[in-house]
VOLOMAR-554924 format. One record per residue: residue in one letter; x, y, z of N, C-alpha, C, CB in turn. Coordinates in steps of 0.2 Angstrom, whole numbers, plus 5000, padded with zeros to 4 digits. Glycine has a CB too. Layout:
AXYZXYZXYZXYZ...
//
This chain:
X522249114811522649154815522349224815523349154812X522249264819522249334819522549364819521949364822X522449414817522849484811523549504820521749614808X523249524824523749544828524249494830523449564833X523949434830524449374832524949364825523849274834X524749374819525149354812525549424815524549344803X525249484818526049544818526849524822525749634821X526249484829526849474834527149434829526649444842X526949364826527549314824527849344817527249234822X527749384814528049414808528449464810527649424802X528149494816528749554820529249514823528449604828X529149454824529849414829530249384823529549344835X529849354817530449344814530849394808530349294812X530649464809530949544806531449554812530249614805X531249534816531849554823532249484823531449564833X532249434820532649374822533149384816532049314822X533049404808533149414803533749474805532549434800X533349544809533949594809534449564814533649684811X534449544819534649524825535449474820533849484831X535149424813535549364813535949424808535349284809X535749454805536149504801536549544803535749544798X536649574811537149604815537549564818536849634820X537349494820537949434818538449424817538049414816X538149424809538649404803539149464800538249374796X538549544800539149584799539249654803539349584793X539049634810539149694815538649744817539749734811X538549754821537849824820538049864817537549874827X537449894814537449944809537650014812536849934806X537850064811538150114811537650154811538650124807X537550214816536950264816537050294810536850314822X537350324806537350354800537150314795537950374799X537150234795536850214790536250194792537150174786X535850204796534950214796534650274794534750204802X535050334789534850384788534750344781535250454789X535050324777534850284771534550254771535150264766X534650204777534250134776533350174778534650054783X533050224781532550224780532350264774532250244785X532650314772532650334763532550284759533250364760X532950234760532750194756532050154756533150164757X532050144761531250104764530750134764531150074770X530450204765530450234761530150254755530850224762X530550244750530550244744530250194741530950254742X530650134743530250044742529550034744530549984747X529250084747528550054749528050124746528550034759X527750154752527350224749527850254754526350244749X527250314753527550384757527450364764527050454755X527750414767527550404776526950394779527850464781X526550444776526150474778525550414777526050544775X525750374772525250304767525350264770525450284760X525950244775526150184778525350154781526750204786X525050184784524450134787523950174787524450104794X523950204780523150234779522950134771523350374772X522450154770522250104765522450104759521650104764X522550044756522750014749522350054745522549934747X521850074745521650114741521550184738521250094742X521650214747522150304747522750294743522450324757X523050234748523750244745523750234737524150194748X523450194733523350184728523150254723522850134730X522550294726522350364724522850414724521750384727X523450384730523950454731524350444723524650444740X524450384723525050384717524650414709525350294717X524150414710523650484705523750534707522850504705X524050564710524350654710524850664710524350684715X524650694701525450714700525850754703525650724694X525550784707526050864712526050784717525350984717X525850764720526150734726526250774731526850714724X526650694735526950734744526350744748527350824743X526650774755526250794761526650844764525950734768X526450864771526650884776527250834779526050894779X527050784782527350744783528050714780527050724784X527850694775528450674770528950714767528250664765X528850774768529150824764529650834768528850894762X529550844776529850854781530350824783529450854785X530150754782530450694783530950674778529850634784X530850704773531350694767531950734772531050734759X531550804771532050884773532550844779531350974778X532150814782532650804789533150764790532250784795X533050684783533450654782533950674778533250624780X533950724775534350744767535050794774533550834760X534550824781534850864784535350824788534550894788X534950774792535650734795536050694792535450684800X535750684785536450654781537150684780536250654775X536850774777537450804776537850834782537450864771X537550804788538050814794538350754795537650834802X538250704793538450644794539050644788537850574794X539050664784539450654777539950734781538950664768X539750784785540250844785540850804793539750944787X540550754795541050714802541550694797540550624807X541450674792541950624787542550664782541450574782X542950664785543950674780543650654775544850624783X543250664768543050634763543450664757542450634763X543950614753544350644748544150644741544850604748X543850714739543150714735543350704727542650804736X544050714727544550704721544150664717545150674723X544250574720543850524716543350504716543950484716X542850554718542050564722542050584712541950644731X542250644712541950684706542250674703541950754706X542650634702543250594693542550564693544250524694X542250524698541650464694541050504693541350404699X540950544694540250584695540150654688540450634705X540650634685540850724682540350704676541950764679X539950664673539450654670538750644673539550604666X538550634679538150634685538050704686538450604690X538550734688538550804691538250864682539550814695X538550844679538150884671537650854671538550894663X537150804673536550784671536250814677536550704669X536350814683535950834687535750914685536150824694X536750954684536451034681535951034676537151084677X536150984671535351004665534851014668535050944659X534750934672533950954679533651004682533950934686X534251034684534151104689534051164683534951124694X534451184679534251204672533651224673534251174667X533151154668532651144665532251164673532551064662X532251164678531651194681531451254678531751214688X531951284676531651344677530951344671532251414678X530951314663530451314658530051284662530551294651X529851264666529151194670528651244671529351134680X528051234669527651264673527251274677527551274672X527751234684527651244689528351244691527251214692X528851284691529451294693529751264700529651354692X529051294705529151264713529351184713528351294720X528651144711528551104712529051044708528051104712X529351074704529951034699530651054701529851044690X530851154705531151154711530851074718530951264713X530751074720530551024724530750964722530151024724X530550944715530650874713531650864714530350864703X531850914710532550894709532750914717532950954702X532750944720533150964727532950864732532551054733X532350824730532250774731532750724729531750774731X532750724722533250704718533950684721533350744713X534150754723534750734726534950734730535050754725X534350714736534350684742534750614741533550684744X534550564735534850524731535550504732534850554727X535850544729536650564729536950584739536650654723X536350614743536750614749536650554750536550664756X536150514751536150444753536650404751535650414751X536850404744537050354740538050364744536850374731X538150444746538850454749538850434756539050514749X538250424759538450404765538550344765538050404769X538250294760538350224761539150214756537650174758X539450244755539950234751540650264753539750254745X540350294760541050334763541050294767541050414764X540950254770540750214775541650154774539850164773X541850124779542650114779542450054774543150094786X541850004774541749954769541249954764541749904771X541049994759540650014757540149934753541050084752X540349894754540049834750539549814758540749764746X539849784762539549794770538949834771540149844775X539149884770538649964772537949924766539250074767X538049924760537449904755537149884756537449884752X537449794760537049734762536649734767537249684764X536949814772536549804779536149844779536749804784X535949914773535449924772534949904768535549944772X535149874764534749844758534449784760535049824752X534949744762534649664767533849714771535549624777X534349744775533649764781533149794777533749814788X533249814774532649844769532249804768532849874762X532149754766531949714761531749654765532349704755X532249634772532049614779531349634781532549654785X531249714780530649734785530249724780530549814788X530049764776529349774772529249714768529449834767X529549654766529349604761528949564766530049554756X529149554773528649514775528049564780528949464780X528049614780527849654783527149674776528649704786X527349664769526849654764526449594764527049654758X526749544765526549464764525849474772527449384767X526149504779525649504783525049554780525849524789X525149624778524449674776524149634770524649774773X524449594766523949564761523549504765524349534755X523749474769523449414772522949414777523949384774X523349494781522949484788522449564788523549474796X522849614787522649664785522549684780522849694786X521949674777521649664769521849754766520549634769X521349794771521149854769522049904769520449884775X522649874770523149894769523749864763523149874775X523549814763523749784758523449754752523949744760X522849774751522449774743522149864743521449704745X521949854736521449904732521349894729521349954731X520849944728520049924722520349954715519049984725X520549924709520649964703519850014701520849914697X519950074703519350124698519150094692519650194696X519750084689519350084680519550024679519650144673X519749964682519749904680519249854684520549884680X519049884690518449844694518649794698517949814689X519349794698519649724702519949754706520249664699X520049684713520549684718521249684717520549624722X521849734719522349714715522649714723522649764709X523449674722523749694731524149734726524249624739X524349764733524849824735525449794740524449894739X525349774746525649754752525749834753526249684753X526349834757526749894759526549954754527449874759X526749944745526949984740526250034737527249934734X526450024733525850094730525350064726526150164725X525450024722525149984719525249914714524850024717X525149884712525249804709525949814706524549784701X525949854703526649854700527349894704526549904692X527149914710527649944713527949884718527350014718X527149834719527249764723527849744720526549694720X527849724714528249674706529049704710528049724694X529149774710529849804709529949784715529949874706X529649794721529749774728530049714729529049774733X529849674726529749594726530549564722528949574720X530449574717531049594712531849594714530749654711X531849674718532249704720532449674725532249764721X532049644731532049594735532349544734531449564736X532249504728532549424727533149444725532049384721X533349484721533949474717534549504723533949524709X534049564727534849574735534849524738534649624741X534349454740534349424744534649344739533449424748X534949344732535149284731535849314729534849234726X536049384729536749414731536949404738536649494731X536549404743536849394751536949314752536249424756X536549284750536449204750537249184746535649174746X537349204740538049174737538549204736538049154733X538749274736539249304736539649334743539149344732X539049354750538949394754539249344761538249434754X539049284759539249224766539849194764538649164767X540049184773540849144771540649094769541349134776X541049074764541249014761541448954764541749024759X541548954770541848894774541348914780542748894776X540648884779540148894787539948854786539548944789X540548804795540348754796539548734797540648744800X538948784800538248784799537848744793538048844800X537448694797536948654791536848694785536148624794X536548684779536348724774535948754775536148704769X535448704778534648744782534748814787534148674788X535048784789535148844796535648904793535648804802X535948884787536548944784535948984781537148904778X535448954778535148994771534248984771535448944764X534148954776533348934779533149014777533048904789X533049044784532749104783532749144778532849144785X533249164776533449184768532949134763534449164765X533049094763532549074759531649074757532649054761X531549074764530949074767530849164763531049064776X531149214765531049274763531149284755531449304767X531349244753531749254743530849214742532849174740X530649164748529849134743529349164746529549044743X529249224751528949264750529049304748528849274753X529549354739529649374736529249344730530249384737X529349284729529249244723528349244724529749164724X528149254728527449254730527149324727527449254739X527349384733527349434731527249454722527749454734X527649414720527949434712527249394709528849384708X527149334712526549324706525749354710526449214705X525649364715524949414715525249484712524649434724X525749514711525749584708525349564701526549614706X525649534696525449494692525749544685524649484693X526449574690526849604683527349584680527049644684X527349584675527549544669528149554669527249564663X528249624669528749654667529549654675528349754665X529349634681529549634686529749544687529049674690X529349494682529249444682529949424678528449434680X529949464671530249444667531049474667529749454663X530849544671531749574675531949514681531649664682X531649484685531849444689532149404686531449424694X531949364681532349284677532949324673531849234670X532949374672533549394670534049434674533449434665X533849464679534249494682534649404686533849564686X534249364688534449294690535049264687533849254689X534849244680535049224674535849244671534449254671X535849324672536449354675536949354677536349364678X536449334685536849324690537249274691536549334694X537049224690537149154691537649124683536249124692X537249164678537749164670538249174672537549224663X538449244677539049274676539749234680538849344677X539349164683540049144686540249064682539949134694X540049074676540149034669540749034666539749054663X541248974666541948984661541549014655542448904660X541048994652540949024646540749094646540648994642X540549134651540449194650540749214651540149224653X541449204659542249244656542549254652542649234658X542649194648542849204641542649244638542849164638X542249284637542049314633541749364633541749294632X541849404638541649464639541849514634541749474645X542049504629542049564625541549564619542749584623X541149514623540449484618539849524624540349374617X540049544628539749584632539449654628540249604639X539849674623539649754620539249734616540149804617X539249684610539049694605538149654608539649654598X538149624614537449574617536949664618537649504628X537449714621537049794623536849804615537749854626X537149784610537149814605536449794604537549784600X536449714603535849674602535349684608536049604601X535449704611534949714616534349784613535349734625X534749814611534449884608534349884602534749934610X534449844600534049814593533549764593534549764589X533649754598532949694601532349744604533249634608X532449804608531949824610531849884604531949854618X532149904597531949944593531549934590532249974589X531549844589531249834584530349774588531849784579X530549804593529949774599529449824599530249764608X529849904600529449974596528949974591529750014594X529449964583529049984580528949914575529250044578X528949874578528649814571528149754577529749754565X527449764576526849774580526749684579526149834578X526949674574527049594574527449544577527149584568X528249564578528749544583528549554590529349584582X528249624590528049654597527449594602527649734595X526849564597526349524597526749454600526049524590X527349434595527549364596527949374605528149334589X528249414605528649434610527949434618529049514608X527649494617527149494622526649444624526849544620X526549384618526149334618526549284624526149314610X527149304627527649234627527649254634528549244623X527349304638527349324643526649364644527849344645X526149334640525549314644525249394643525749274652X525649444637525349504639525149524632525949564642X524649554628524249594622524949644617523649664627X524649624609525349654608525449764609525549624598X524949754613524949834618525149844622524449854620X525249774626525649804633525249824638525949864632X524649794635524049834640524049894638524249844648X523849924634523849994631524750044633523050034634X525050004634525750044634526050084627526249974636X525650034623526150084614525450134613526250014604X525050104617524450144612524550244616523350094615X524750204623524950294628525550304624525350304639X526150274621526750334619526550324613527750324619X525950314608525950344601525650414604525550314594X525150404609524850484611525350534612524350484618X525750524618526350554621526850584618526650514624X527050534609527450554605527150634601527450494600X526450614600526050674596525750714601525650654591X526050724608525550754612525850844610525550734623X526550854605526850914606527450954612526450954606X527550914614527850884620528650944616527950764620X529050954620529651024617530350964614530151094625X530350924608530750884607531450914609530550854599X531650954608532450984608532550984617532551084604X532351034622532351024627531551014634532851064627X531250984632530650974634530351014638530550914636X529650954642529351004646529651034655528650964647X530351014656530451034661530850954667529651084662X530950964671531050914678530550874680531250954685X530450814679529650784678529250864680529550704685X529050874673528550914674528250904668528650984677X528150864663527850844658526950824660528250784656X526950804666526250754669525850844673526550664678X526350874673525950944676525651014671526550984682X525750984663525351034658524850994657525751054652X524551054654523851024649524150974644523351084643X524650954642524650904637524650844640525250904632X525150844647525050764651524050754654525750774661X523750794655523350794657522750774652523350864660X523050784645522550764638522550684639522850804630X523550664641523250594642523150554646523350564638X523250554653522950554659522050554656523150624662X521950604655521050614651520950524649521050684639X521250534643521350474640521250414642521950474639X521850394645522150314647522150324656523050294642X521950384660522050374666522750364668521650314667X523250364667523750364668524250434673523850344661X524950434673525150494675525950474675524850514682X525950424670526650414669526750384662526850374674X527050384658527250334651527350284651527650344647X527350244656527450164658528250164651526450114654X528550204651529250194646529650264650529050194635X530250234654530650274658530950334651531250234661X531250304646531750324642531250374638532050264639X530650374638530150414635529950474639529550374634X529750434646529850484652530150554650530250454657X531050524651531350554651531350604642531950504654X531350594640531150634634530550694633531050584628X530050674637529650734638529750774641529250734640X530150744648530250794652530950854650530350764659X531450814647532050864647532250854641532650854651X531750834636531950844627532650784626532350954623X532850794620533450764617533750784620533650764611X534050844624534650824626534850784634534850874626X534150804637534150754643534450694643533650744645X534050634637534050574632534650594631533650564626X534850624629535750604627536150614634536150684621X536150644640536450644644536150584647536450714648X535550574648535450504653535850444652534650464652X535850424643536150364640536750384642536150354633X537050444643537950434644537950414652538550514643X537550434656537650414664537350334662536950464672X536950314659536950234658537550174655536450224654X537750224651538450204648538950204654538650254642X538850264659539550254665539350184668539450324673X538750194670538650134677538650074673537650144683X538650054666538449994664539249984663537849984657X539650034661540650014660540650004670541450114655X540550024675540650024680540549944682540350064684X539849934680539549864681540149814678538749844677X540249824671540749784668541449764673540949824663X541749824675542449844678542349804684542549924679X541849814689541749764694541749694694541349774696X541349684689541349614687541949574685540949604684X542449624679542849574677543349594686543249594667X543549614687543849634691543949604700543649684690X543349554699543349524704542949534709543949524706X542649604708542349634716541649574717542049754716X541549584725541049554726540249584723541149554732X540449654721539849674719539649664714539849714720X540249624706540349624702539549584699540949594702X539349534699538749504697537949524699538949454699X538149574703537649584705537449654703537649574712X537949684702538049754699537649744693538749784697X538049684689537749674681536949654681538149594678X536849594685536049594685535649644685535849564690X535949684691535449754692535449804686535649794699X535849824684535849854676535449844671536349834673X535749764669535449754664534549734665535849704662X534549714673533649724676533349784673533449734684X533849824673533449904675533549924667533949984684X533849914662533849944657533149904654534649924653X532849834657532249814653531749844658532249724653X531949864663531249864669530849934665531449874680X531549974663531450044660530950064655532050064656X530949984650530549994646529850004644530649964645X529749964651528849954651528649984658528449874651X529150014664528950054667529550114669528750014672X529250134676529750194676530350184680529450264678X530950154680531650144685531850224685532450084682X531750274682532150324686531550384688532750354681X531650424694531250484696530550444701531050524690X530250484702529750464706529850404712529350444702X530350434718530650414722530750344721530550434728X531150314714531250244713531650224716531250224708X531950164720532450134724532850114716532150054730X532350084711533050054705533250124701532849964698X533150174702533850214700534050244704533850264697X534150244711534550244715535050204714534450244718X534950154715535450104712535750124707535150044709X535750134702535850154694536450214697535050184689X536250244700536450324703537050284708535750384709X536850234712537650224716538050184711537650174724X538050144707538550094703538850164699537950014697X538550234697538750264695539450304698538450284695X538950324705539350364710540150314715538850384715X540150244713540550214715540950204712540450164717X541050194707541750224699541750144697542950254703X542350144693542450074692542850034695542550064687X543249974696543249944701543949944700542849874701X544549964707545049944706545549924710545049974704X546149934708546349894716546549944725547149864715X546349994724546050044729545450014733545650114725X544950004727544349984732544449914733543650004729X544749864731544849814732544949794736545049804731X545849824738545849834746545449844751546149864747X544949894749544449904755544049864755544049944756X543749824748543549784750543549714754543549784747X544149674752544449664757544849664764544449644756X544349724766544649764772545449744774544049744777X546049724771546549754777546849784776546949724780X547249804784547049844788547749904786547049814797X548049884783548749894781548649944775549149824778X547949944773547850004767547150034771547549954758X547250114768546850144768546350144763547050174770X545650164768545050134762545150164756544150154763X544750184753544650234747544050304750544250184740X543750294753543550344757543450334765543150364754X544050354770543850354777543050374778544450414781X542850354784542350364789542350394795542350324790X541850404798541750434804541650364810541050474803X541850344817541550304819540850304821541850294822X540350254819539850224820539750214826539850174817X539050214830538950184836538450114835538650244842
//
């Protein structure tokens, strides 16, 4: 098959996909394609990378200033029609900021810390991006059904670019591969930036697409199985694809769990028990303390999924990182840790431009007290996750998966900053509160209640 013929049949069935998805739950509203391309977006590379090579694109993500001309713009313009789309809407900001009032003091630390970075503009820049974030995340949540709004942009999200990867690796090589510099191999990318951005693409793919398949459809469709769930399918095993050329471990090993989860969490024995839910967080974080520092466990653990008890030199960058002098109390600034001579010593190093460990990340850049404010916005969205789930909402199980994905994905890569779709996530399960019979009712939309937050009409 040639490369143009494989676009027309994978362009028809991206249109056949969005086309069944307006169907089942209505066209999408022009206000929510201001997120849904933020989003997409973010999930793949930069704009400006869309159809330059796997291997530019590949080298973009080595700059740690970042951005273009284009992108910056494109952000600017999105961030713009957002807050006109959010100023159309009677929005009652009361319970907006009851859920937000530990969000809202973590973003002021951000804004803060610009100013010790030294490059103040460019970490001014990072955070104003950041909270591009937060408009998105209110447009899809001020919307009259905010669980609706989610699926139809996430679904299409993940609609477009997962096969739209599967073709640039297949048919369009020089778009969907590149050349590792210092490792000497082919790696794919498809759409994303590189191998491991593949993994999270892939990932985040599967777990929205077995949310839509079993919580998101009616219950009583008289339609064959095949015909109910074929395409969805078809698309969940070009994820599963994707996941094994990334050849990431860590994206490999979030997907069975965040699955695992999902599917756990509709267990008479899990309900029962959920107040075995706190003390499993306990153990969870006893299990990655001692995955840190005891190199023997670390070995049996890493051995089990096929990885070095390094990580690929993952421990060997945060013992450097630990002793690079980094400002332990309030660090180097708003990701601006990778823009001094100390990130640059190890970069030198290991080639790198990130700590392959979020939570480490986040300690360079904004010291211990950042770390102490992150964990409490983790602590919000992980009681939110809770609250939805015992609570009935449809978003309950899926909330949980994605959480507890992103608390492991954190470990060995980065879920928050560097325009990542899974802390956005993190950032809406925040910004959505916890689950109650307010949104319930909106949930199941009738008409007799008003949402929890009115809307604008949609065309």
């Amino acid at each position: 098959m040639t490369p143009p013929i494989a676009a027309i049949i994978y362009g028809a069935f991206i249109f056949y996909l969005f086309r069944r998805l307006s169907k089942e739950g209505g066209p999408m509203p022009w206000s929510l394609w201001i997120p849904f391309i933020w989003v997409t977006i973010n999930a793949t590379r930069p704009l400006a990378r869309w159809l330059s090579s796997g291997t530019d694109a590949a080298a973009f993500s080595d700059d740690v200033s970042g951005g273009s001309f284009y992108d910056r713009y494109t952000y600017v313009l999105l961030m713009v029609c957002g807050i006109l789309a959010l100023f159309r809407r009677p929005i009652n900001w009361r319970p907006i900021i009851h859920n937000c009032h530990w969000l809202i003091i973590l973003f002021g630390y951000y804004l803060i810390s610009t100013v010790w970075s030294e490059d103040i503009f460019v970490a001014f820049k990072r955070w104003i991006k950041a909270v591009g974030d937060i408009i998105m995340i209110l447009i899809l949540l001020t919307e009259a059904d905010p669980v609706e709004a989610l699926r139809a942009v996430f679904l299409r999200c993940y609609y477009l670019i997962v096969p739209l990867s599967v073709v640039s690796i297949k048919y369009y090589k020089e778009i969907g591969r590149y050349y590792g510099k210092w490792e000497w191999e082919t790696h794919y990318c498809g759409l994303a930036l590189n191998k491991n951005s593949l993994g999270l693409l892939a990932m985040l793919g599967g777990l929205f697409l077995l949310w839509h398949m079993v919580d998101m459809r009616p219950k009583r469709d008289a339609k064959p199985l095949l015909l109910r769930h074929g395409p969805d399918l078809v698309v969940l095993g070009m994820c599963l694809w994707l996941l094994y050329l990334s050849k990431s471990s860590t994206s490999t090993v979030c997907l069975a769990v965040g699955a695992a989860i999902f599917f756990g969490g509709r267990l008479t024995m899990f309900k029962a028990n959920l107040r075995s839910l706190g003390w499993c967080l306990l153990l969870f974080g006893g299990f990655m303390l001692m995955f840190t520092v005891s190199s023997d466990f670390r070995g049996i653990i890493a051995g089990m999924v096929g990885r070095n008890a390094t990580l690929t030199d993952r421990t060997l960058i945060w013992d450097m990182l630990l002793k690079s002098g980094s400002n332990p109390i309030i660090g180097e600034g708003f990701e601006s840790f990778w823009l001094t001579s100390k990130g640059d010593n190890v970069t030198d190093e290991f080639h790198v431009i990130y700590a392959h460990n979020g939570y480490l990340d986040a300690y360079l850049d904004t010291g211990l007290l950042g770390v102490l404010l992150f964990v409490v916005m983790l602590y919000v969205a992980g009681r939110n996750a809770f609250s939805h789930y015992k609570g009935g909402s449809r978003l309950g199980c899926v909330f949980l998966s994605l959480f507890w994905s992103c608390l492991l994905f954190n470990y060995t890569e980065i879920a928050f900053g560097k325009s990542n779709v899974f802390g956005l996530i993190i950032l809406l399960i925040v910004v959505y509160g916890p689950f109650s019979s307010a949104s319930q009712t909106a949930e199941e939309g009738l008409e007799s209640a008003a949402p929890l937050w009115p809307q604008d009409q949609g065309v």
